[in-house]
Backbone bond lengths (Angstrom), bond angles and torsions (degrees), N, CA, C in turn:
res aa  C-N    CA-C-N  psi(-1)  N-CA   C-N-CA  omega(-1)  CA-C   N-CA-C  phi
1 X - - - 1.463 - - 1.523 110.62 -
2 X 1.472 104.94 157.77 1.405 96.83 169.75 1.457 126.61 -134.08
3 X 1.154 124.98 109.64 1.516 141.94 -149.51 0.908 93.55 -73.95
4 X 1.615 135.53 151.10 1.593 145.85 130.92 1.282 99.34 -93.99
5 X 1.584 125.63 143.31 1.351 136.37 171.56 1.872 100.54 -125.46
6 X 1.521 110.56 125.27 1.362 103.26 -178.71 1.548 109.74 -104.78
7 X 1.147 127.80 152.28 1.795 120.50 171.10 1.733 94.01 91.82
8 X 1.254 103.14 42.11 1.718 115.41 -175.41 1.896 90.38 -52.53
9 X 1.016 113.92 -65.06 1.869 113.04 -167.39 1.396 112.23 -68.22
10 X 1.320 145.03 11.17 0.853 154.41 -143.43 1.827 102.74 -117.24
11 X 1.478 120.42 170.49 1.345 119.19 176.96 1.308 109.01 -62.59
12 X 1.727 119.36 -65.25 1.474 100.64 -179.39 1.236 123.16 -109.71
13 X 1.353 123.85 50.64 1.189 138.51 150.10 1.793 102.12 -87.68
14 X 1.414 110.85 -59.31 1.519 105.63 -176.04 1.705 95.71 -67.75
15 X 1.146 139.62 1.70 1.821 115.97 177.58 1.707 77.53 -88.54
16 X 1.204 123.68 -68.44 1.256 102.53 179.50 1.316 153.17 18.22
17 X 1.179 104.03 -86.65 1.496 146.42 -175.84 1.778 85.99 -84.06
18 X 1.426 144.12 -36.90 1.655 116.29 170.59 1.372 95.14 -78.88
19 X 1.562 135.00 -55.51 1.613 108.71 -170.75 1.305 116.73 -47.39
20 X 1.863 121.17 -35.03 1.851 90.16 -171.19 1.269 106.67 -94.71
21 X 1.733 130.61 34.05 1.024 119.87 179.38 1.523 103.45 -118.06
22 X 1.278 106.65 -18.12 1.321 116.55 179.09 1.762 91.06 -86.11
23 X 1.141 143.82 -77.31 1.761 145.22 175.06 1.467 102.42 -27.92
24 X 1.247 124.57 -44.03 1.963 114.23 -153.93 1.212 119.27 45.01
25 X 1.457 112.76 52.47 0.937 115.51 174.65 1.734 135.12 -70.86
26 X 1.035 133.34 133.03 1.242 124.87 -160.55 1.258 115.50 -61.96
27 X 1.607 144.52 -39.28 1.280 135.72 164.71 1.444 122.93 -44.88
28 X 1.482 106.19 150.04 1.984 99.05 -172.60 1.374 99.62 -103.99
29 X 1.245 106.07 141.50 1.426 128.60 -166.83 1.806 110.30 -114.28
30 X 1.473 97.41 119.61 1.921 85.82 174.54 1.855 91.24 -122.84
31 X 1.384 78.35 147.71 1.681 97.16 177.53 1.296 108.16 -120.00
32 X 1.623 112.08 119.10 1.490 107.90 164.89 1.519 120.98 -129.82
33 X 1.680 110.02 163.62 1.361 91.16 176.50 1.307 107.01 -136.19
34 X 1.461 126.16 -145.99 1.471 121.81 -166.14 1.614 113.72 -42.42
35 X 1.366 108.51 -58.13 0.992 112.58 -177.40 1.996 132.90 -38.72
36 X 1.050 98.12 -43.31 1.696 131.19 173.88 1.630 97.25 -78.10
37 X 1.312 116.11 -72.96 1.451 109.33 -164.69 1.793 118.41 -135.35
38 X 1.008 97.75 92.94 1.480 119.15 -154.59 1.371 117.69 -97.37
39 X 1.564 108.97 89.35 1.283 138.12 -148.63 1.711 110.12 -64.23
40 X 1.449 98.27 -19.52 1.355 113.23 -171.41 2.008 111.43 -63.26
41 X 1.489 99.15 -45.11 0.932 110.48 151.37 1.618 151.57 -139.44
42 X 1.996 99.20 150.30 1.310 95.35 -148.86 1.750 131.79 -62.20
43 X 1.654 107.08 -11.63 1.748 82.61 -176.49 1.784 106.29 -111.08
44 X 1.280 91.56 42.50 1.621 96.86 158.90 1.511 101.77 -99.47
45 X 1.142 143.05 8.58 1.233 126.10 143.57 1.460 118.53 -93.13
46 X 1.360 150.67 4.36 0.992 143.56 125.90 0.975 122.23 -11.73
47 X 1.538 103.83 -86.72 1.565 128.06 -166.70 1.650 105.91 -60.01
48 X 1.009 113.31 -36.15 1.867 121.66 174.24 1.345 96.76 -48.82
49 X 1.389 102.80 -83.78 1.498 101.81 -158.45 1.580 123.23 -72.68
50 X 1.029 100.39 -7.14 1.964 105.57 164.74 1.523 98.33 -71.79
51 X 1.213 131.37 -11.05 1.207 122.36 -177.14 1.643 120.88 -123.34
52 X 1.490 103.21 -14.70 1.583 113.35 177.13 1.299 104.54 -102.22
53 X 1.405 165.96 161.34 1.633 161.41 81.38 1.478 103.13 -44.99
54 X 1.522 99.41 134.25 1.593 112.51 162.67 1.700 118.60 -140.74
55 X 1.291 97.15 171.52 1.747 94.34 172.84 1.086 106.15 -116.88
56 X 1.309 117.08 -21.16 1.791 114.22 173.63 1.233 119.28 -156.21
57 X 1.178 123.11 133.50 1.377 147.63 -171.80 1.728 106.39 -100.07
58 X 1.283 96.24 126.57 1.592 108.73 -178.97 1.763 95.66 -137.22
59 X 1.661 86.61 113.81 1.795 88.09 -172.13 1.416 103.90 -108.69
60 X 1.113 107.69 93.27 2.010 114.84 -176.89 1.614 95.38 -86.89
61 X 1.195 141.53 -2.05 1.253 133.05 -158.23 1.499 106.64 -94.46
62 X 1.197 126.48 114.04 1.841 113.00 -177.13 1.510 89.00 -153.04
63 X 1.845 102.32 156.34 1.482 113.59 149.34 1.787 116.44 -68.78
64 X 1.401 83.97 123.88 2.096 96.87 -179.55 0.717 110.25 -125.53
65 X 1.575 139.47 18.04 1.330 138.33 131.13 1.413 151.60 -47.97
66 X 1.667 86.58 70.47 1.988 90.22 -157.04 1.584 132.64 -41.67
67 X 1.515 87.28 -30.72 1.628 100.60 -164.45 1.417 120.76 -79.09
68 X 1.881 102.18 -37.74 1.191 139.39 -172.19 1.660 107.42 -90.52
69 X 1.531 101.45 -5.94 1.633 108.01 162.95 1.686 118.55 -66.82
70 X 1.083 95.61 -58.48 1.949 113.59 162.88 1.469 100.25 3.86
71 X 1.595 81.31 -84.85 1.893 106.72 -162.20 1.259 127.37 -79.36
72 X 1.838 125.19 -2.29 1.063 167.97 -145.24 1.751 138.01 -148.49
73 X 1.602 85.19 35.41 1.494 115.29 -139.99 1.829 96.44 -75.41
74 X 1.120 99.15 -30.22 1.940 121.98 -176.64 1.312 104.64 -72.88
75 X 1.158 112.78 -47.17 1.671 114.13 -170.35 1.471 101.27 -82.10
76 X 1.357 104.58 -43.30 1.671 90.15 -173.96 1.255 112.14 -81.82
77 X 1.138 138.91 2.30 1.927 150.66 175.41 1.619 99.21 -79.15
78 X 1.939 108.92 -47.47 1.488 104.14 171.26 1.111 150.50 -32.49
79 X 1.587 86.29 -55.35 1.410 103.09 -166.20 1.701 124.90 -102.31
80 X 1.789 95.62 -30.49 1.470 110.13 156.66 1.213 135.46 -66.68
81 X 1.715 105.12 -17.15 1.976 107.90 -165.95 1.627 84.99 -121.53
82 X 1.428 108.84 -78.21 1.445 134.78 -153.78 1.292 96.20 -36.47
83 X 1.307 119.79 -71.52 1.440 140.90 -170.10 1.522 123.04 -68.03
84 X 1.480 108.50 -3.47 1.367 129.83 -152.11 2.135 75.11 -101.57
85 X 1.559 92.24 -56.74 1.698 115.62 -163.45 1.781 87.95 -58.60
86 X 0.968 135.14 -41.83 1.568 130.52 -156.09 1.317 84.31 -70.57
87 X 1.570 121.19 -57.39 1.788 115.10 -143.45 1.706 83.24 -77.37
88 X 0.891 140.10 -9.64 1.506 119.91 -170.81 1.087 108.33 -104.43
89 X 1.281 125.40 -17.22 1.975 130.92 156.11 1.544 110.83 -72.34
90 X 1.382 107.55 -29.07 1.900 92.18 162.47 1.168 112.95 -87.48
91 X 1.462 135.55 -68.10 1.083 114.74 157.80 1.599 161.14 4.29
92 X 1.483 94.85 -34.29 1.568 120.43 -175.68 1.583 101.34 -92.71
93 X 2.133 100.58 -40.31 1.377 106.53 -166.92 1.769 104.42 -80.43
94 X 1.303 125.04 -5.26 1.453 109.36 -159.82 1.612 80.28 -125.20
95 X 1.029 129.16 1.93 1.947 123.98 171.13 1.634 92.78 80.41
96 X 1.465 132.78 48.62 1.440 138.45 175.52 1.285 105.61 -87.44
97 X 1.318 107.77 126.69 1.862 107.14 162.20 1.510 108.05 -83.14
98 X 1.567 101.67 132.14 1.725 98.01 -176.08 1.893 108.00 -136.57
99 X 1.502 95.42 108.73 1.562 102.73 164.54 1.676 101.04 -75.69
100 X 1.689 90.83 147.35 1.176 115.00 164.81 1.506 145.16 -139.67
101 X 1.085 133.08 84.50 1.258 152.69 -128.53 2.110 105.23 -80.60
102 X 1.593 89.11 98.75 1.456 96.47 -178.62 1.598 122.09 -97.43
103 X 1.148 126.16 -152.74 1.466 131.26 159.70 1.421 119.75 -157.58
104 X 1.594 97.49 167.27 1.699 111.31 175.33 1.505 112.75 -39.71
105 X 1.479 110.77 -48.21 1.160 106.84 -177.40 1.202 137.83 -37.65
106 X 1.508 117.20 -5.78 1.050 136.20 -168.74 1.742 100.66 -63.20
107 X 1.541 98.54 -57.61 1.435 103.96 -172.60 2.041 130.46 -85.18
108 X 0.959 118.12 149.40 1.569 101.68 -153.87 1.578 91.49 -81.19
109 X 1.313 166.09 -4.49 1.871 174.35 105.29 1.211 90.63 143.04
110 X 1.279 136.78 44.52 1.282 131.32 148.04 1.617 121.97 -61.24
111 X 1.236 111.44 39.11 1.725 96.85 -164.17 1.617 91.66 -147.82
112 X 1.528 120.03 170.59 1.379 113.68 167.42 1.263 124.93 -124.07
113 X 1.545 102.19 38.17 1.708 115.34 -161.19 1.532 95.44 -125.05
114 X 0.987 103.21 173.09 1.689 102.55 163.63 1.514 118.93 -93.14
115 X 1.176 121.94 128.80 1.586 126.51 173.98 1.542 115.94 -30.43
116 X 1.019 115.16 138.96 1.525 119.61 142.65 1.415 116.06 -127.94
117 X 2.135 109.06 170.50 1.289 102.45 -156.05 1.797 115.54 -71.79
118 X 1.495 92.27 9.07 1.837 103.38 -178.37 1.422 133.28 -85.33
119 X 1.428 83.38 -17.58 1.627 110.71 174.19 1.121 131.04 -47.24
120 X 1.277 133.34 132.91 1.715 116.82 175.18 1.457 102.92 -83.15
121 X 1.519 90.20 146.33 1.237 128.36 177.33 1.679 112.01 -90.26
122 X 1.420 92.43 138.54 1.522 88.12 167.93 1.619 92.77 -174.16
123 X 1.104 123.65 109.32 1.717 155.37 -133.08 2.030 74.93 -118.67
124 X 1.719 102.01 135.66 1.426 107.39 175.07 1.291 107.90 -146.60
125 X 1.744 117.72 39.48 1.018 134.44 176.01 1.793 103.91 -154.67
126 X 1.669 91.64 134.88 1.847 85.20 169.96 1.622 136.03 -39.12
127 X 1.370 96.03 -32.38 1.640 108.29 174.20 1.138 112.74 -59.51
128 X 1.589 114.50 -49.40 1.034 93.49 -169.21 1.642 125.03 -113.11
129 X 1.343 86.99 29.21 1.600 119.15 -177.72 1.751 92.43 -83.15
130 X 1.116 120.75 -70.16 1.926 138.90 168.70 1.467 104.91 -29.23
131 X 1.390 116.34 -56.42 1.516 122.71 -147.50 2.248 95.07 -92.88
132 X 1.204 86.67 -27.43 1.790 83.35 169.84 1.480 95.72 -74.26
133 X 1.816 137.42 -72.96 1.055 129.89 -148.76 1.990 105.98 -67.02
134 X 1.661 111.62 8.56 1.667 111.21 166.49 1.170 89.50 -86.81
135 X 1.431 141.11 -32.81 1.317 134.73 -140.58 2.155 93.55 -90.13
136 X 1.214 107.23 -55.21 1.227 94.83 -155.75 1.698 109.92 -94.57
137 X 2.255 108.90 9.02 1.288 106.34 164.62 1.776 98.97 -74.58
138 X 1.402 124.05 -27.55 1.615 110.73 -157.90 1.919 86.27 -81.51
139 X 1.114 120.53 -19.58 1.647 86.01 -158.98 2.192 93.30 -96.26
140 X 1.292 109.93 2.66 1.436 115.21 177.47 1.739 108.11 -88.59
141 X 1.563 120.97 -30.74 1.243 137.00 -157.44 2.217 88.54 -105.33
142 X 1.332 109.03 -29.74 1.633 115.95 173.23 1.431 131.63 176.34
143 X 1.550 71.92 115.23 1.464 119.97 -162.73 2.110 96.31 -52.78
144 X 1.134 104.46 -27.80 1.540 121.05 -150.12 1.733 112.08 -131.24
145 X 1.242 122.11 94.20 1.423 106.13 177.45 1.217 123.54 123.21
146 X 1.749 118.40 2.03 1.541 139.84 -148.92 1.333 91.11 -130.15
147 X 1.515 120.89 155.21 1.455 110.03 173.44 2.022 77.14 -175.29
148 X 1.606 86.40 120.47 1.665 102.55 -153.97 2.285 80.78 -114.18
149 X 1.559 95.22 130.87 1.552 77.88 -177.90 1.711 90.07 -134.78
150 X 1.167 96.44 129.06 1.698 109.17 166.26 1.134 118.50 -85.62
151 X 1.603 113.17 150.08 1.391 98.37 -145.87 1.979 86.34 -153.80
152 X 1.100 120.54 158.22 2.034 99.84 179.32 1.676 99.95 -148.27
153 X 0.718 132.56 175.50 1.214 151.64 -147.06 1.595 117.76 -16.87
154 X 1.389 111.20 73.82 1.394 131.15 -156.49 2.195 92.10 -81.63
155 X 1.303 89.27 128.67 1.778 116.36 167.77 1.396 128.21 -132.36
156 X 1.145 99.36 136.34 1.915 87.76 172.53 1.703 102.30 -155.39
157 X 1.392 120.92 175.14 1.764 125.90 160.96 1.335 97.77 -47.63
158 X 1.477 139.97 8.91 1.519 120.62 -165.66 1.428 103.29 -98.20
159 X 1.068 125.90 -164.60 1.320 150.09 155.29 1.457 119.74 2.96
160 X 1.331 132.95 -133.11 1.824 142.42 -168.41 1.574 81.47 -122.80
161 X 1.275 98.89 124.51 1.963 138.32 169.78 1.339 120.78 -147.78
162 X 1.253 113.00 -173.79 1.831 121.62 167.45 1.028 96.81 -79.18
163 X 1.458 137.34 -31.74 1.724 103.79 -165.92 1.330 103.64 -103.64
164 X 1.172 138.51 -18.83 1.365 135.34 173.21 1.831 109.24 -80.28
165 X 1.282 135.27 -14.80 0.796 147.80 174.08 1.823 107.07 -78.20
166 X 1.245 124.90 -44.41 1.703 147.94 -122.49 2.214 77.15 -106.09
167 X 1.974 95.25 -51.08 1.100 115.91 -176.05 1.484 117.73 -59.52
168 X 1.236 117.68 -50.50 1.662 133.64 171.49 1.908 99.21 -61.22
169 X 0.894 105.68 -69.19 1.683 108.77 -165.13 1.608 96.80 -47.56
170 X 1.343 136.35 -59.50 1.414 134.46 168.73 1.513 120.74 -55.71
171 X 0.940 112.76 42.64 1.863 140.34 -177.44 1.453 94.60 -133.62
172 X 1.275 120.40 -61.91 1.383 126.95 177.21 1.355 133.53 -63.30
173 X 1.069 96.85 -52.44 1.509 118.39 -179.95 1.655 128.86 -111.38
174 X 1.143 115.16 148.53 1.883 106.24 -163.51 1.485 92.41 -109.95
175 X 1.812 128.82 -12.93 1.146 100.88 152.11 1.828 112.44 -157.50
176 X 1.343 111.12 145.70 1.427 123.07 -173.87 1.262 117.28 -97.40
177 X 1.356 117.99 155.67 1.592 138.60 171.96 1.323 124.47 -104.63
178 X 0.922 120.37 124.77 1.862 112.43 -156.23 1.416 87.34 -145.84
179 X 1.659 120.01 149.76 1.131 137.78 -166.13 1.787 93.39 -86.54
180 X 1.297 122.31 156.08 1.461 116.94 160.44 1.352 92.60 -151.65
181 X 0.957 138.63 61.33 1.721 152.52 127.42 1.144 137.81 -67.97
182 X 1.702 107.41 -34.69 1.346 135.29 -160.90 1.489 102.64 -117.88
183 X 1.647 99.27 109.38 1.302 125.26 -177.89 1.580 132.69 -74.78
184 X 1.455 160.62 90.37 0.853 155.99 168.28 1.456 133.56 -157.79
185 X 1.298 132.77 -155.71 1.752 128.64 -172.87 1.299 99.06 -121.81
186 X 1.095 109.69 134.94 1.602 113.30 169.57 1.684 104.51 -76.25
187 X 1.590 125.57 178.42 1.097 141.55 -154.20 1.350 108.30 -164.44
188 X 1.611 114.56 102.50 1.448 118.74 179.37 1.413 88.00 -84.74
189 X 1.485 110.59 152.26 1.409 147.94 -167.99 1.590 96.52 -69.12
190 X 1.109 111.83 -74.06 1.777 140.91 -177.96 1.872 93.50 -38.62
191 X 1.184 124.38 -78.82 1.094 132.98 152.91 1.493 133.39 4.18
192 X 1.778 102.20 -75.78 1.713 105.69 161.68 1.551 127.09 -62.06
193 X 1.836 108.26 -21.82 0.999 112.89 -149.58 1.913 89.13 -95.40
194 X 1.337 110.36 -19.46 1.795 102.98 170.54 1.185 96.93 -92.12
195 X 1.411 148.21 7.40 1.184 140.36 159.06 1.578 116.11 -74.03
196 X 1.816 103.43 -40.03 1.599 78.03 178.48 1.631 110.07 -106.14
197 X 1.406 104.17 6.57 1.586 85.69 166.92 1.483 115.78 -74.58
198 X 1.808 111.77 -3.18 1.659 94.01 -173.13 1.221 98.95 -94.95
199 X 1.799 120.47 -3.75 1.325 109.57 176.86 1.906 112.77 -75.94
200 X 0.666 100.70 -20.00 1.779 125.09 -158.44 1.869 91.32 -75.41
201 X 1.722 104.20 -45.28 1.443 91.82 -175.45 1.481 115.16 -108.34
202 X 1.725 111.75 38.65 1.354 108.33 -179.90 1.253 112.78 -92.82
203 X 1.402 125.87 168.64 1.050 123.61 176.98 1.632 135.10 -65.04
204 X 1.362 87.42 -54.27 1.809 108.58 177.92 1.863 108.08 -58.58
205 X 1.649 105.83 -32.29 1.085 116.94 177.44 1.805 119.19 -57.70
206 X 1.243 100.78 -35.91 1.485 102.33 -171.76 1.745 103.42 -85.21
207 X 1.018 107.38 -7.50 1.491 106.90 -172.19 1.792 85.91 -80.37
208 X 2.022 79.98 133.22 1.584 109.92 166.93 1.270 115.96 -42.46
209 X 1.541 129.71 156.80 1.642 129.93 163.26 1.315 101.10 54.11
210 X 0.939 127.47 52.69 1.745 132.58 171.95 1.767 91.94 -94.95
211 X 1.313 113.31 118.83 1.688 143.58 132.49 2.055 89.04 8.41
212 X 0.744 120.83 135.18 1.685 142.27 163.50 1.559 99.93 -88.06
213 X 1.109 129.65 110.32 1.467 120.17 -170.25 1.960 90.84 -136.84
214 X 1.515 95.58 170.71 1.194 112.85 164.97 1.397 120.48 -126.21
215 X 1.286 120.35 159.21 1.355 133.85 177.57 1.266 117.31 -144.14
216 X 1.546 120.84 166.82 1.159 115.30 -169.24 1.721 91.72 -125.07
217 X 1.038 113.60 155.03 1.759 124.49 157.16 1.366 135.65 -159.13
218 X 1.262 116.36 139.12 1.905 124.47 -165.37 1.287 97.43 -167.13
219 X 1.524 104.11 159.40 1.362 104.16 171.72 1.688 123.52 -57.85
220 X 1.185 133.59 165.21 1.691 124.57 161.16 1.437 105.03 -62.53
221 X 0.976 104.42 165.32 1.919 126.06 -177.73 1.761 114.26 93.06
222 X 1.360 78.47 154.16 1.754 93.50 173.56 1.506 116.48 -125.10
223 X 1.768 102.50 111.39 1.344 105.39 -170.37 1.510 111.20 -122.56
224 X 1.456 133.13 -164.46 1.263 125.99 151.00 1.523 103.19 -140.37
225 X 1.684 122.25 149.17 1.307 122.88 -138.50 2.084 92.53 -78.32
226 X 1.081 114.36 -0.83 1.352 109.95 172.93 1.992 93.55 -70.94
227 X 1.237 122.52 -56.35 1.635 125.17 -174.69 1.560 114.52 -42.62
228 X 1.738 84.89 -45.25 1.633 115.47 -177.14 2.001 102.21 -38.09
229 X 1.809 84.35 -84.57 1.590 100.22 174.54 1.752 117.71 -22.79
230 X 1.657 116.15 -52.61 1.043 132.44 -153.64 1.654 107.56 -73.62
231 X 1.146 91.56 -30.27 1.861 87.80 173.00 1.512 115.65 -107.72
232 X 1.437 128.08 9.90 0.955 125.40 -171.91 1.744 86.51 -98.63
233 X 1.240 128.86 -17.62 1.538 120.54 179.47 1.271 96.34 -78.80
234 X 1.377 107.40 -52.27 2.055 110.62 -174.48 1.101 91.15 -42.99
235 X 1.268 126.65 -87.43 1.468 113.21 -150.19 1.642 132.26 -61.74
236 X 1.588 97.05 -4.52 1.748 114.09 178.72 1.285 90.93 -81.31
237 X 1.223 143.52 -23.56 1.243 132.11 -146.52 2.016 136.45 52.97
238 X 1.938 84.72 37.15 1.378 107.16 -161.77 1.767 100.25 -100.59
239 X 1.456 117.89 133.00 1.543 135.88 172.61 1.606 92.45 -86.62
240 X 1.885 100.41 77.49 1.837 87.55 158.61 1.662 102.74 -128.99
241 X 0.920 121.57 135.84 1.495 120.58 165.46 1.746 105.24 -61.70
242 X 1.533 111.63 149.47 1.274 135.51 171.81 1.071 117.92 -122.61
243 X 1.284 121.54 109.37 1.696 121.34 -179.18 1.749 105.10 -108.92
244 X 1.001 91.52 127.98 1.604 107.38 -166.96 2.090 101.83 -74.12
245 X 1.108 116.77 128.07 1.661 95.90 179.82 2.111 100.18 -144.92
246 X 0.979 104.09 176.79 1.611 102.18 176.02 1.403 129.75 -96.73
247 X 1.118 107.62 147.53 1.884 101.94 -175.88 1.579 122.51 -42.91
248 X 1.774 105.98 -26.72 1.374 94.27 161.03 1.642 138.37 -112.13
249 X 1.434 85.76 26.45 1.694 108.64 173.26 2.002 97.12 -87.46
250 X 1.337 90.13 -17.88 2.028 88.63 179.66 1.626 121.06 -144.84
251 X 1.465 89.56 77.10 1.467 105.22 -155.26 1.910 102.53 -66.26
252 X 0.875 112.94 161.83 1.698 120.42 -179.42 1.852 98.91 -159.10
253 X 1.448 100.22 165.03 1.409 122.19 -146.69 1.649 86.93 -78.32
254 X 1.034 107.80 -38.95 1.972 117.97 -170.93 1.950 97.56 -81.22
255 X 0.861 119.15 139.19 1.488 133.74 151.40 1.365 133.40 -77.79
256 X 1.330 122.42 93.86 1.487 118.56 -152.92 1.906 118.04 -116.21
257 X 1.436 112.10 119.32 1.094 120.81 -162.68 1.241 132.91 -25.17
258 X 1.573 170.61 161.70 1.137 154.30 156.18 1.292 134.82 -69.81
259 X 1.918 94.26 -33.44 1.575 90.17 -179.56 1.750 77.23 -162.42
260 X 1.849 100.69 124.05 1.515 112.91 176.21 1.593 101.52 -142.95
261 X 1.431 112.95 45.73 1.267 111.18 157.56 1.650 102.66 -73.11
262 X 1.566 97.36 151.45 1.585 133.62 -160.77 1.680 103.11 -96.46
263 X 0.952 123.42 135.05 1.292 113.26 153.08 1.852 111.70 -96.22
264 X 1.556 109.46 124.91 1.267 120.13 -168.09 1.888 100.03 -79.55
265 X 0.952 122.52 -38.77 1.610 120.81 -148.96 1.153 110.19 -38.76
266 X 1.558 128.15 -39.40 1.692 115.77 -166.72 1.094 89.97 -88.04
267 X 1.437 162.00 10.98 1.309 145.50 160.84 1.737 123.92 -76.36
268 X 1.660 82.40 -38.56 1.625 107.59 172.36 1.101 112.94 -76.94
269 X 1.301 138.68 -24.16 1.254 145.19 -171.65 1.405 113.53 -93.78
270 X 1.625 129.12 -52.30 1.000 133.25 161.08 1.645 120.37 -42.50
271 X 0.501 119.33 -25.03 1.775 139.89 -145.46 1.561 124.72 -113.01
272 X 1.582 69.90 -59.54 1.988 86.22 -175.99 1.560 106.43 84.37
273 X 1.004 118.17 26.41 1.766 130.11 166.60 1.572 103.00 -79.65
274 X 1.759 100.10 124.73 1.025 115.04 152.27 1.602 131.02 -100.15
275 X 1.776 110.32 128.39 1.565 98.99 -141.72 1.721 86.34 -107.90
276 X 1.708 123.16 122.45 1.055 126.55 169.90 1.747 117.94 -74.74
277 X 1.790 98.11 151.32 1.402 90.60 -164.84 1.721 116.27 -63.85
278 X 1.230 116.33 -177.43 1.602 117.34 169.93 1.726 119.10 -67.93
279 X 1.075 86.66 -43.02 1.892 98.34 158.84 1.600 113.80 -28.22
280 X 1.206 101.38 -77.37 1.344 140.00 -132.52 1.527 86.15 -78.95
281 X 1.573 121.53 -46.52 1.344 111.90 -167.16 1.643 114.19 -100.73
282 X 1.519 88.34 -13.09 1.716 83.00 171.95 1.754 115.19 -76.39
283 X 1.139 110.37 -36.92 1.033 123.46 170.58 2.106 114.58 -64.46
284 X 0.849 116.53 11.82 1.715 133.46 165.76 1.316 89.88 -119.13
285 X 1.715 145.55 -61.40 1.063 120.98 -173.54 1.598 123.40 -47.19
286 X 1.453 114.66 -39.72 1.539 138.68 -154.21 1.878 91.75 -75.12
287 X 1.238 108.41 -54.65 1.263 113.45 175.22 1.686 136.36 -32.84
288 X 1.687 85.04 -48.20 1.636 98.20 -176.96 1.101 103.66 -80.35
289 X 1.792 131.44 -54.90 1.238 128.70 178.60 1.961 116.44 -51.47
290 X 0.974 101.06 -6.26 1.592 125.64 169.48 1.817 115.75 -66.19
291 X 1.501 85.53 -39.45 1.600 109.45 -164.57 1.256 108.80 -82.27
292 X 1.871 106.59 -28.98 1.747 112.34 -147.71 1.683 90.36 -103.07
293 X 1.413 96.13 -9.54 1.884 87.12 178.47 1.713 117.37 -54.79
């Protein structure tokens, strides 16, 4: 087969690109990013795909700028919906299987259960106002062949995150304030990204006219990003104080859910994914960036 991966520079575009380099896996894999296929605007996928063939589309590329969504309401509608709607009208037209990489945000955490993918949605931030209307142009544009996976507090050695962020600010400062109101699982990068290559090489998966389904995925555990913060110093071996405070002791331009833990089971079940805890993998993330100092 031959994969397209979009949001090549990105967190899990680059976990990506180390799982199939670390696997060797036999399918050929192209990675591109703005430059190549530039989501921002729409008839640069034209010209792409009159010139590329694929069998599967893995679109890691999105606006994740929650805050900067607000004020940025055009760009992030572009590239999350608009552009979301283009690749799933080619896609549909050339018989493309296309993952599409969503989030919690979808749902507003009014609830005290964990989500499932049955749940109503109701997104109370632009982000995730954009990233629902990608979600429900691919399953209106295909019915068959789509497999939309939500995914929440995504980290990796890559780029700007909570822990590389959490990591920089405790350079600065001897002690931080972190919300612990706000309920959910973090999501190592590395993690989602062997999640969907095992979807990519399943069997049932490659079969034609396959159901458009959703899934959810994050690490196991239930934390809040004040807990989050708190072990990402433990395990750095960082002297920062953590002061625990409330979502409206630290107000921001975006409105952000209370509690958007995922329920994993039909992902694990479908699949046969075994989902390691948040512990377990942040602490492999913490390690390497340990290494790269």
């Amino acid at each position: 087969m031959k994969i397209l991966v979009t949001g090549a520079n990105g967190q899990l575009g680059k976990s990506i690109q180390k799982a199939v380099a670390n696997d060797e896996l036999s399918n050929e894999f192209v990675f591109v990013g703005r430059s190549e296929l530039d989501l921002s605007q729409n008839d640069n996928f034209e010209k792409y795909f009159k010139k590329n063939s694929f069998d599967v589309v893995v679109n890691c590329a999105a606006y994740t700028a929650v805050d900067k969504a607000e004020s940025e309401i055009e760009l992030a509608n572009q590239i999350n919906h608009l552009a979301v709607r283009k690749l799933a009208e080619i896609a549909q037209k050339k018989n493309i299987k296309l993952i599409y990489i969503s989030t919690d945000y979808v749902f507003d955490g009014e609830v005290s259960h964990s989500y499932t993918e049955t749940d109503t949605t109701n997104p109370i931030n632009i982000y995730g106002q954009t990233k629902l209307a990608g979600e429900k142009a691919i399953q209106a544009i295909m019915p068959t062949n789509a497999t939309i996976i939500r995914t929440s507090w995504v980290y990796s050695e890559y780029g700007n995150n909570f822990v590389s962020t959490m990591l920089k600010l405790s350079k600065e400062r001897d002690e931080l304030s972190v919300v612990n109101d706000q309920i959910g699982s973090p999501t190592y990068a590395t993690d989602l990204a062997n999640v969907i290559l095992k979807i990519i090489t399943n069997k049932d998966y490659q079969n034609k006219d396959r159901t458009t389904e959703i899934y959810h995925y994050s690490n196991k555990g239930k934390i809040s990003w004040h807990e989050f913060a708190t072990e990402i110093f433990e395990l750095a071996d960082i002297h920062c104080a953590v002061q625990p405070i409330t979502t409206k002791q630290y107000p921001t331009p975006a409105k952000r859910p209370k509690n958007t833990l995922m329920n994993k089971a039909k992902i694990a079940e479908t699949f046969g994914v075994d989902i390691p805890n948040w512990e377990e993998s942040l602490n492999t993330c913490i390690a390497i960036l340990k290494e790269q100092q």
